[in-house]
Each structure stands twice: as C-alpha cells, then as structure tokens.
N, C-alpha and C positions, 0 to 999 in steps of 0.2 A: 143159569141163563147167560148169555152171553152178550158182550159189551156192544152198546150200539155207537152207531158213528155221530159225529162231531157235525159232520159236511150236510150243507146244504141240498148240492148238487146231486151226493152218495142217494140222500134219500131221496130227492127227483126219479130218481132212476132206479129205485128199488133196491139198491145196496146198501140195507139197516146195519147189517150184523156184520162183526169179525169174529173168524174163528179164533183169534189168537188175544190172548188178553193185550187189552190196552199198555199196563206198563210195559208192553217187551217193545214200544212201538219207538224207532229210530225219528226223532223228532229234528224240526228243522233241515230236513233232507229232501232231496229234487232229486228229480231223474230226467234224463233227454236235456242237460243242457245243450250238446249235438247230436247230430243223427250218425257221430260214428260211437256214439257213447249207450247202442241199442241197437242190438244186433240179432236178428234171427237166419236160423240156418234150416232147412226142411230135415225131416228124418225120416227117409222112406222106410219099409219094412226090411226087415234084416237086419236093420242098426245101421244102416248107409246116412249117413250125414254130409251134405252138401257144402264141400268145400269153400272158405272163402276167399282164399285168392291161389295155391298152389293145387293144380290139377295133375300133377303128375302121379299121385297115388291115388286116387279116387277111380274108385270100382264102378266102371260102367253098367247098370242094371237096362236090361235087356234088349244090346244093339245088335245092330244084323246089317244085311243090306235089306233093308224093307221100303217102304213108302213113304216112310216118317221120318221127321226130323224133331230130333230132340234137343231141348239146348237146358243149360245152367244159367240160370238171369240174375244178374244181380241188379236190384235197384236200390238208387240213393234218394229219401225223398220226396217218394212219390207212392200213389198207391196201387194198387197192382192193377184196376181197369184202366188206369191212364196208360201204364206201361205196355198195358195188351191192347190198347185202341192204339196207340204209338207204333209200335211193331203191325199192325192189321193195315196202317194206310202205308208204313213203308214200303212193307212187302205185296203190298195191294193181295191181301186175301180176308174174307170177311170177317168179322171177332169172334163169330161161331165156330169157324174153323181153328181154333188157338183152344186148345186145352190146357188149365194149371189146375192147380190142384188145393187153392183156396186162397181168399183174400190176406193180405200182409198190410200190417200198419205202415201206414204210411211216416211217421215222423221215427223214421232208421234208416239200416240197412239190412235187407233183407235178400237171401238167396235160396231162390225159388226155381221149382223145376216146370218148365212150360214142352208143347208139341204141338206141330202142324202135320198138315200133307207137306213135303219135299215139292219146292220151286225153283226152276233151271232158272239161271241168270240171276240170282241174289247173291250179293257179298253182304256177307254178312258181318265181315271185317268193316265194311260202308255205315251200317247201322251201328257199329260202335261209334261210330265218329260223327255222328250226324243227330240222333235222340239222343239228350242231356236228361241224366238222371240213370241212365239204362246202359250198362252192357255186360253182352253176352261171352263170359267166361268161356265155356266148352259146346259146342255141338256136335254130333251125330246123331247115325242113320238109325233106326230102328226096325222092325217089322209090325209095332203095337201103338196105339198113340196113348199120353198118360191115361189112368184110370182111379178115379179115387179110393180105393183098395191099396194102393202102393202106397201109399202116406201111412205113418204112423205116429207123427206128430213134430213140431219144431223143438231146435233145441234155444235157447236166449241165455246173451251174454249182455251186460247190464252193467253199468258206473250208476251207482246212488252216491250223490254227492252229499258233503254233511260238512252246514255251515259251522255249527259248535263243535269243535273237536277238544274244548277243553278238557273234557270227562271224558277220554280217548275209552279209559279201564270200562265203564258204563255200558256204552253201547258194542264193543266186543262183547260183555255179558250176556248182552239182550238179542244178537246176532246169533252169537250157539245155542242160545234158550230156542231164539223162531227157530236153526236149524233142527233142533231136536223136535220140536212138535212138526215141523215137515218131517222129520225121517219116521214120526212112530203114526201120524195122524191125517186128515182129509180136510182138505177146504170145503167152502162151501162152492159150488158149482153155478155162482151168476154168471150173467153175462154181462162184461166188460163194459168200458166207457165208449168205444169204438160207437157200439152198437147204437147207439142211442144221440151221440155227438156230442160235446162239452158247451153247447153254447143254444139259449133258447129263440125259436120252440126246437126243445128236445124230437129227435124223430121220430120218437114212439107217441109224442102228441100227433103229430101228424098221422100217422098208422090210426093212430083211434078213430079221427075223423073219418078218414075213407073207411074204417069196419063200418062209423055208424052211416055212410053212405053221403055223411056232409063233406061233400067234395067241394061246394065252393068254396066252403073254410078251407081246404086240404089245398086246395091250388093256389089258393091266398097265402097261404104259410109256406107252401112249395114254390114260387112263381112270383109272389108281391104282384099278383093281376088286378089287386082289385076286388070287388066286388060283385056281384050276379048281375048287375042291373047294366055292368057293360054288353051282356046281351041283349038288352030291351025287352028282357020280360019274356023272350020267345023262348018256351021249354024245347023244344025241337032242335033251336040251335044250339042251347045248353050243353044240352046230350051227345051232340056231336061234338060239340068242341072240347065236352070231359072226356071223351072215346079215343078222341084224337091227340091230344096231352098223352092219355094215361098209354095208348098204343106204340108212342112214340118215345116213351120212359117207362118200359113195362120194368127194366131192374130196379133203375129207381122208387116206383111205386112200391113193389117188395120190398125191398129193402126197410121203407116206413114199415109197412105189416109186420116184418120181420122184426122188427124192432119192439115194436108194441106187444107181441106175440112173448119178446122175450123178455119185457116188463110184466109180463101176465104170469111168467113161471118165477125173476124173481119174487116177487109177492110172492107164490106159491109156496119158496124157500119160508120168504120170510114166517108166512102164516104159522107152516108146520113148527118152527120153532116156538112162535106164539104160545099153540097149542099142546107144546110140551110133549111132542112126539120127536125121539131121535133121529136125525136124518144117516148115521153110519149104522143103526139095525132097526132089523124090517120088523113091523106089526102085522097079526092076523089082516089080510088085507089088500096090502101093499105089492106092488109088482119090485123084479127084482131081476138084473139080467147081467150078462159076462162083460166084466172089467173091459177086455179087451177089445170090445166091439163098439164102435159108433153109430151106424144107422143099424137098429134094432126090427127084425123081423118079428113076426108075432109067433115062431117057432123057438127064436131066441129067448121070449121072457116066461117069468115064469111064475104066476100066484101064488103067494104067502098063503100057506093054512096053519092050522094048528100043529097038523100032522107033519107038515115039513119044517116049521118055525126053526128047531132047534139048529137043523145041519144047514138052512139059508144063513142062520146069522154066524156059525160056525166059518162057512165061505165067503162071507162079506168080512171077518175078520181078517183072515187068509189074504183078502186082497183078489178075492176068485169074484164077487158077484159085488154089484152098486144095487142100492134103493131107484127105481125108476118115476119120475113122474113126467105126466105126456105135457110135450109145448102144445098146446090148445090148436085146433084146426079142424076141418069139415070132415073128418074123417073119425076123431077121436072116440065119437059114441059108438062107433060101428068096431071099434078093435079095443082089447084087452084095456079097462082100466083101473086105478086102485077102487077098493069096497070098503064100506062103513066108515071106522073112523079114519084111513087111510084116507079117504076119498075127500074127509070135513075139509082140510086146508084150500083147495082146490075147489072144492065147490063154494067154499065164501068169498075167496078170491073172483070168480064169477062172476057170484052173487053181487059184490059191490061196484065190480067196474059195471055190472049191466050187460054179460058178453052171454050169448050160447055158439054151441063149439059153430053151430050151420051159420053163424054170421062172416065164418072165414070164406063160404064159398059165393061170388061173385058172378050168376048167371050172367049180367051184363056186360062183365069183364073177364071173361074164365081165368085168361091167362095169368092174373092176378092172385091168384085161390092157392089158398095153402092149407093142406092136407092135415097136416100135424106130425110130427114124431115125438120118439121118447129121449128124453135125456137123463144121466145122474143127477143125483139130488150134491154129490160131490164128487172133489177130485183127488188125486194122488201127485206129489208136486216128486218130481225123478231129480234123484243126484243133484241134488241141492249143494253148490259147494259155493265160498267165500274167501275173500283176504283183501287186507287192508292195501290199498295203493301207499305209494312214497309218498303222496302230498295227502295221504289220511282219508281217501274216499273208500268205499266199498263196492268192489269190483264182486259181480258174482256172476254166476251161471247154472240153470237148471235148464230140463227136460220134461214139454207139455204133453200129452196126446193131443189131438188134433179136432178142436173144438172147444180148447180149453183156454185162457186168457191170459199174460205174461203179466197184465194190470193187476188182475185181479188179487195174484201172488205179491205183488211190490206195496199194492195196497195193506196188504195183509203185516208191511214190515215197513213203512211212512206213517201209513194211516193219516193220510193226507186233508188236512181240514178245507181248504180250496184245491180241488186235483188241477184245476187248469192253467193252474198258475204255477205248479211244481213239475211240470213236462206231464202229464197224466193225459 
C-alpha cells in the first residue's frame, strides 16, 4: 500500500497517495520563492525546446511566407489567458484568433509558442514595451497556424529551497533514491493544484454545483451575488440571468467542470489503489493505449482479455502502452470503457459523488458540456537530473508530456503538508 498524505488541502482535492515512500521526502523545503526560481520551456515534437533568451540557434519549425504569424512568448507572472487577452486588445484581433498550445502556470516563467493571422501596421517591438509581464522573443511568418499535434510536452527547471541543511549527506541520499525510482518507475497521474486552486471554495466545488444544476450556489461561490431572491422570485428572470453569466464566462464555467471532472478521475486513482488493483499492469478488463498519445481515439485503445493479457503487460513494462481510465463526460457510455472488476473503482466513485456520465451534457447550456476523454492511470517523469546550488538549495530539471503536472513531481519529493504556503 502506499503512504498517504499528511495535507489537508492534498485530500480536498483528491491527492491521497504518493508513489514514493515518505522517508525519501525532502522536508522543510519550498519552491517558487520567485517566479524566476520556476521555469517552463514548451517542447514541440522533434525534441525543439523553446529557447529562453538566445534565439540564434533555435530551429524554426515550419516558417514560409504564409498568412501566419508565429512568435515565442515569454511570460513572467501571469497566466497564459491574461497574456492572450493582452496581446488580442493590443493588436485589436479577437482571442479566438490567437492560437497556443496550452495553459502555463502562472507563478514562473514560462515560454510558450503562440499564432495569429499576420496584421499590417503592428510593431511588435511596441508590444514588448507596452504589456508588463509579456515579451515576445522571436516572431515569424508561417504558412500553418499552431496545432495541437506539435506539442510534445514542457520541459521544468526548478530551485527547491531547503531550510535545514544541517544533514546536507541526508537528503543528497534521499535525492538519488527519488531519482532512481523516477528513472526505473511511473507516478501516479492526478491532476495538479492548478486545477482545482489553492484557496477555498476549491473549483471543483463549484463544477459540482453547476453538474447538479445548483447554479445559484455556483454564482454565489463564482460572483459573491448573493442569493436567488435578488431576483424576486421570478424564475423567467433567473434563467436569463444564469444564461447570461454563464454565456458571457463560457471558459470560466468549464474550467469549474473541468475541474471537478478531474477530482472524479483522481478519486478514481485513488479507489483503484484502494481496491488493490495495480495501476502500472492491466487486468482482464481494463483499457489500455500508446504511451505516446494524448487525445485517445477509440482506434487507438485497446481491451485487456485474457488472450492478450500477457503481451499488454509485457508493453506497458516496455514503456509502449499506459492503463486507461475515461475522465467522466456525456459521451463516455457511448465509447470503449473498462469491464468487471476494472470498471468497480470507477463506478463507486460515481456511485458516492452521485454523478451519471449524461449529467456532463447541458441541453440549456450546450456550450458547457463535456464529452469525456481518456487519460493514464500514470506518468513517466523524462531526464530527471539534479545538484546542489552553492548556497545548498536543489536546483533540478525534468521533462513532462503534455498534460502532465511539474507539482505533481515536486510533490512527490516535498511532500508538502500545507502546499500553499511552500510555493505550491
């Protein structure tokens, strides 16, 4: 069994377990005392990693003279919709028309690759010097605008600060201990502090609200508006005035779904472990799909039987194939899901929050509705390296796929009893 957490918060938000046993845990240690001390870099396909400040050798992936304009963004600070609504009223073109390639935490520095249409009369040397937090490294012309297909995940450069350095010999031990259980082994696959926010109501309270359709609690908790009965009781203007909120913050709104959607899969983690099922090899059962893939086709996965059991878990050792379980959504009964006991973690999970998957779809709200997909049960944490700074901190850097959490890994070597008080 594996050790559970300490933190309050951890379990608010579904994060019971560590893969890594507790002694190896770096104690009295922080991270993000500054946002230059947490750094992410994109890592498109091919192994291109995004420069953080010398562009002279960085390999332009696919310029031309096309329509497009592609640039390298670096933000200090801020989160990535702030810096694309920033950029959207400079250059006065809509935020639809701004393609990136996925949200970046905001408490760092982060360098991310963004794309428009091409617009006469923009300096763009202007927008360095004018948005605080924001600027734009490299641009050129393209023929393609980004596409999410080009990502293959970030890479994270990280200071864990560490108050006790008396017992220096100690946690060097406990350092190449985690790096060895990252080089031979899989995390487990939650979703991050980001998702949920550090501070209560959690956003996944709020998501729950709006699944069970208690939007005035959900606007209350979103809004501080009050109560229902500032509409006097008129259901007609209710309606309208939830339509009109929720039409006018359709990310917003997702983003709670999404949130709670992904409190519903850990729990799912969690259960399975409960339940004494391995989450690194697959059971009679269980779905199962290719390492290297993130949005999973229903051609991509592939049913655990008896008959294929042996060489499924032969390739999940390999690092060829992950265990799959679906994030919950209106779609999920209609496509591939685990069978029998695969299925038990997952459906008690359900069973206790009170969800079926048709409560994700929102005939009042379409826009809202969330489908479902599939995610690993774990992850693979890449090139994991470390060493000690001159003043005794621990300077490291690994490599995520793209979907995966840079917390979740630091968690894994703090073991943080209040995360939000330690940069978390």
């Amino acid at each position: 069994m594996f050790d559970i957490t300490n933190s309050e918060i951890d379990q608010e938000i579904g994060l019971k377990y560590y893969a890594t046993p507790k002694d190896v845990s770096i104690e009295n240690a922080r991270i993000r005392d500054s946002i230059d001390e947490f750094i992410i870099q994109e890592v498109l396909r091919g192994g291109i990693i995004l420069p953080k400040e010398d562009v002279s050798n960085f390999t332009i992936p696919l310029f031309g003279e096309g329509e497009y304009l592609r640039m390298v963004l670096v933000k200090r600070g801020v989160d990535t919709l702030y810096a694309i609504s920033k950029l959207s009223k400079k250059m006065k073109i809509p935020i639809s028309d701004i393609q990136f390639l996925g949200l970046k935490d905001s408490k760092g520095i982060a360098i991310q690759s963004i794309s428009m249409k091409c617009k006469n009369g923009v300096n763009l040397n202007k927008i360095n010097e004018t948005i605080s937090g924001i600027r734009i490294l490299r641009w050129y012309r393209s023929y393609t605008p980004l596409c999410s297909h080009e990502l293959w995940g970030n890479r994270f450069t990280v200071i864990i600060k560490v108050d006790d350095r008396r017992d220096e010999t100690s946690f060097i031990t406990k350092m190449a201990k985690i790096q060895k259980i990252f080089s031979l082994s899989s995390i487990f696959s939650y979703f991050g502090y980001q998702r949920f926010g550090m501070e209560q109501p959690f956003n996944h309270i709020i998501g729950k609200k709006i699944l069970n359709r208690n939007y005035d609690e959900a606007l209350q908790k979103m809004f501080e508006k009050g109560n229902c009965d500032i509409f006097n009781g008129n259901k007609e203007i209710w309606e309208e005035e939830v339509r009109n909120v929720f039409s006018k913050n359709i990310e917003v709104v997702r983003i709670f779904l999404q949130s709670y959607q992904s409190f519903l899969f850990n729990k799912m983690i969690n259960k399975r472990i409960e339940e004494g099922i391995p989450l690194e090899e697959a059971i009679n059962g269980d779905l199962v799909g290719p390492v290297e893939t993130t949005l999973y086709r229903e051609e991509d996965i592939i049913e655990v039987t008896e008959n294929n059991k042996d060489k499924v878990n032969y390739l999940i050792k390999r690092g060829v194939l992950s265990v799959l379980y679906p994030l919950p959504g209106y779609l999920t009964d209609e496509r591939k899901i685990p069978r029998g006991e695969a299925y038990e973690p997952i459906a008690k999970v359900l069973d206790e929050e009170r969800v079926v998957y048709k409560d994700f779809l929102f005939k009042e709200f379409p826009e809202i509705s969330l489908a479902g997909y599939y995610r690993p049960l774990t992850f693979r944490v890449y090139n994991f390296m470390w060493h000690l700074t001159k003043d005794g901190n621990i300077h490291c850097n690994f490599l995520l796929k793209k979907g995966n959490y840079a917390t979740i890994v630091l968690r894994e070597i703090v073991k943080p009893k209040n995360p939000s008080k330690v940069g978390f």
